[in-house]
Structure formats: structure tokens, C-alpha cells
N, C-alpha and C positions, 0 to 999 in steps of 0.2 A: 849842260854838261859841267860840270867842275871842273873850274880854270885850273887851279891845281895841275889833278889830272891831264889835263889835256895838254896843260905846259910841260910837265915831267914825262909823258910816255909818249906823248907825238898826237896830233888829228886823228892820226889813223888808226892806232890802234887804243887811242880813247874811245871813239868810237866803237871799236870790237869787243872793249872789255863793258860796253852801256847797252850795246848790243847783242852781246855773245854771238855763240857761234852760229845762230840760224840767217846771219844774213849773206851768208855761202849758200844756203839752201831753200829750198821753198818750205813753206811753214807745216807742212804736212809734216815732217820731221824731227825736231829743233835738236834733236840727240844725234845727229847728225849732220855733219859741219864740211864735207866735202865738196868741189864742185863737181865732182863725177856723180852722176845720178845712181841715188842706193837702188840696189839688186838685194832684196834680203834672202833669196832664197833661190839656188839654180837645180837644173835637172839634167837627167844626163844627155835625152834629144834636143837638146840647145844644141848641142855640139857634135852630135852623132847621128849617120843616118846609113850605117851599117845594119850588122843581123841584129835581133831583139836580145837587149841586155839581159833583159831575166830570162828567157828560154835555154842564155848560153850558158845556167848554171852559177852557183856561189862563186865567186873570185878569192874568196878564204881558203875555200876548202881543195883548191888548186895552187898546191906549193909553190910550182915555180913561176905560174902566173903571179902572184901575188907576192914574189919577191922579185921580179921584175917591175912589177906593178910599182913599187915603194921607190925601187932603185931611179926609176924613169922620171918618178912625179918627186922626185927630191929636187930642190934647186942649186942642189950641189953636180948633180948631173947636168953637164951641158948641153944642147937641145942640139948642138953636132955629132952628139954620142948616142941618142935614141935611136935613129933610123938603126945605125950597124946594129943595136943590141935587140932591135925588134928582126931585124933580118935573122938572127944566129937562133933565135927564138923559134923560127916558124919554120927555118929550116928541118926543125926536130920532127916534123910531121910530113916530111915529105910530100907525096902526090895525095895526102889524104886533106884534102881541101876544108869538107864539114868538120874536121876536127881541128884545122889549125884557124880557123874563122871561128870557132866559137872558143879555144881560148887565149885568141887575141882581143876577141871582145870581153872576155873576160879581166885580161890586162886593163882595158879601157875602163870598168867598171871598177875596176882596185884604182889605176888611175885619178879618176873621176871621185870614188871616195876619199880619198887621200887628201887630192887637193881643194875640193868641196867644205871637207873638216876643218883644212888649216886657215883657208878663206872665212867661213861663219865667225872662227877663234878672232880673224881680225876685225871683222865687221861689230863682232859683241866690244871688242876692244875699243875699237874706236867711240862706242857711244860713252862708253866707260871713262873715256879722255876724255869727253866732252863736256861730259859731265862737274867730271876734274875740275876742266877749267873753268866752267861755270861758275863752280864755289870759290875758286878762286879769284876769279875778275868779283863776285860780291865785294870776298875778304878785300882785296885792294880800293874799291870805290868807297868802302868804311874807314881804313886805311887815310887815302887821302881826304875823306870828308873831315876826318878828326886834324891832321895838318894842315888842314886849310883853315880848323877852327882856332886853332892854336894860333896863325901866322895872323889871321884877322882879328881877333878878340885884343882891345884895347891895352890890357893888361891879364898876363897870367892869371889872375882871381874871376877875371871874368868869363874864362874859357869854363865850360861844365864838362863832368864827365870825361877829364883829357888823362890818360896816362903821366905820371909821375914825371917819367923821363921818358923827354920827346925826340932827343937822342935816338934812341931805342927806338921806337916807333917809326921814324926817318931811317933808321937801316933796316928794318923791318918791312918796311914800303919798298925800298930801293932792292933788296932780293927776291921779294914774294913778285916784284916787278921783270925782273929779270927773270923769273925761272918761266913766269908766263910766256914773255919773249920769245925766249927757245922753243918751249913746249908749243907755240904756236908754228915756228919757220921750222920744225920737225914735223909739225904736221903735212904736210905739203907731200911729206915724202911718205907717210905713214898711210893718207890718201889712197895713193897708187898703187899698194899693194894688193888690194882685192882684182883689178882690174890686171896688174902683171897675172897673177894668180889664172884668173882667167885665160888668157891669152897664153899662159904657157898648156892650160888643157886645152884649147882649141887647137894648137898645134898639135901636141902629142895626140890626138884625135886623130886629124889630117893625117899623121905618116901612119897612123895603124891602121884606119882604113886604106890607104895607098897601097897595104900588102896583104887585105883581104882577095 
């Protein structure tokens, strides 16, 4: 590893930038940097075992399903506000049971695409950061290789290939340094949003079928 390195940015995450980010994950991956095990792909009986999504019809082409549907599976909606607005919901259908079970599950299928789409958005995201930071940990281990050529070479003349002004290059290091930093202890948090995501439709699942 390059002392440099490893004196200016820490053990640990010299290591992460020599490493990148596949040693959070198994190597089946490497675009993929979380500890949560990737899901690339969900369906909607993961989480359903109500009436048949598709027999219960489009959830498009059912207005008020499918603005129910958006309002539920927003996370701006609080998950203490579903139950009441699925109950005022099914109320609409009174003693006609087949009709208010097929479009609650219709709700679930608007649901389910909703927040299925906003999930993949984050998962493609996330490999896209990873990426990111890939280039980046390069960019910094050239970074430091060339300051450490600089700090060791005998005399200026003897350094090759070093930038003019090593200045420059020294806060150049020390930002592209810094912005890794961040963009890694955000990750942590960027992580967990596939997984919130889920778990907020396993819930909303749970209280619709509660009122099939």
C-alpha cells in the first residue's frame, strides 16, 4: 500500500480506496457495495397471498384505486395513516365483498408498482455510485503516488512526470480525498433504502389484506 496514502487517509480507508467497494460484498457483485444482500429483482407474492393480482384487473385503469395506490406507497404518507384511508376505501363497496377484494388488490398492485420502480431507481443508483467511487479511489492512489514521488525524489529534477505545481496537486488530493469520505459514510444510509422500501410494502400488504 502507499505510505503516503495510508498516512494521509487512515488504515482503513486506504485500504477501501486499494480495495474498493467489493469488500462489503461477495464477489459475485463488485458494483455492489452494501452489506445488505442485493435483491435485484422483487415480485409481488413475495409479499402477497391475497386474491390473484392479475385476475383482479389493471390498477391504471381504476381511478380511485390507483390514486390511493400513489398516495399509500408515498413516504410522505405515514404508515399510521394507511389503515384509516384503506378502511374509507372499502367502505365504498359495502356488503359486495368480490368487488371490494379485487380492488384492494388492485390498490396493492399500484402499490407494489410504485414502490418496486422507486426501489430498482435505487438499486441502478447505487451501482452507479460505486462506480463513481471506483474512479475515484483510481484518481486519488495516482494522486498520492505522484506526492509521494515528489516528497521522495532527491531533488525536484529527479522527480518525472510530476505536475508543475505541487501545491495544486496537494489540494487536489486533500478534496477529491475528502469528497470520497462523505460519499462513502452517506453510503451507509443510501444502503438501506432498498430494504426501507421493502418493508414499507410488506406492511402496506399486511393491512390490505387485513381488510380483504
Amino acid at each position: 500500500m502507499n505510505v503516503l496514502l495510508t498516512r494521509i487517509v487512515g488504515p482503513a480507508l486506504g485500504l477501501a480506496i486499494l480495495a474498493g467497494p467489493a469488500l462489503a460484498q461477495p464477489k459475485q457483485d463488485p458494483d455492489w457495495p452494501c452489506v445488505q444482500r442485493k435483491v435485484a429483482t422483487l415480485s409481488p407474492g413475495q409479499f402477497w397471498t391475497g386474491p390473484d393480482v392479475e385476475a383482479a384487473g389493471d390498477w391504471g385503469s381504476d381511478n380511485d384505486a390507483a390514486v390511493l395506490a400513489q398516495k399509500i406507497a408515498s413516504r410522505r404518507t405515514d404508515l399510521s395513516q394507511v389503515g384509516p384511508l384503506l378502511d374509507t376505501f372499502a367502505e365504498k363497496f359495502g356488503s359486495d365483498k368480490d368487488a371490494k377484494d379485487k380492488a384492494l388488490t388492485r390498490v396493492y398492485a399500484g402499490v407494489f408498482e410504485v414502490l418496486n420502480g422507486e426501489r430498482n431507481k435505487v438499486v441502478g443508483g447505487i451501482a452507479r455510485y460505486t462506480q463513481g467511487q471506483r474512479r475515484m479511489a483510481e484518481r486519488i492512489r495516482d494522486e498520492a503516488d505522484k506526492i509521494s514521488q515528489v516528497k521522495d525524489a532527491p531533488s525536484a529534477s529527479d522527480a518525472t512526470e510530476l505536475p508543475k505545481d505541487q501545491s495544486e496537486l496537494e489540494t487536489k488530493f486533500a478534496w477529491d480525498r475528502r469528497i470520497f469520505q462523505e460519499r462513502s459514510q452517506s453510503l451507509t444510509y443510501v444502503c438501506e433504502v432498498p430494504q426501507l422500501l421493502e418493508q414499507r410494502l410488506g406492511e402496506i400488504a399486511r393491512l390490505i389484506q387485513a381488510r380483504l
